[in-house]
Steps between C-alpha positions, in 0.01 A plus 500: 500500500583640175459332135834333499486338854176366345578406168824287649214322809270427155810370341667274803174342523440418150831344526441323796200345328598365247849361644248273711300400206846359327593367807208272549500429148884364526374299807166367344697418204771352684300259721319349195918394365364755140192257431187655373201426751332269254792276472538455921374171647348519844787386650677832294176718598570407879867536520489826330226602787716331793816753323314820500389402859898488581568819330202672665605421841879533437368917380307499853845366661713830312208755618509384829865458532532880349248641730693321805800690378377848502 
């Protein structure tokens, strides 16, 4: 493996990183509708669990449905 090959795997998974970080962050902010965590109700703090929930299993669904089409 020479520098460049792993320079460029360094790079990719930098990358991947911190696309996943923004990603969740879009979600997390998503399922609280924009309001700040001090401002959420229960009912707001529970929803916003019962969401991510969703989305969690909905990202299990994708993996599995990708590894089923390999």
């Amino acid at each position: 493996m020479n520098a460049n090959q792993l320079i460029n795997m360094i790079i990719r998974q930098i990358t991947r990183q911190l696309v996943r970080r923004g990603v969740n962050a879009g979600i997390d902010y998503a399922t609280r509708r924009g309001k700040r965590r001090e401002e959420m109700t229960e009912e707001d703090h529970e929803a916003a669990a019962r969401t991510r929930e969703s989305v969690k299993r909905a990202g299990q669904a994708s993996r599995l449905a990708r590894r089923i089409g390999r």
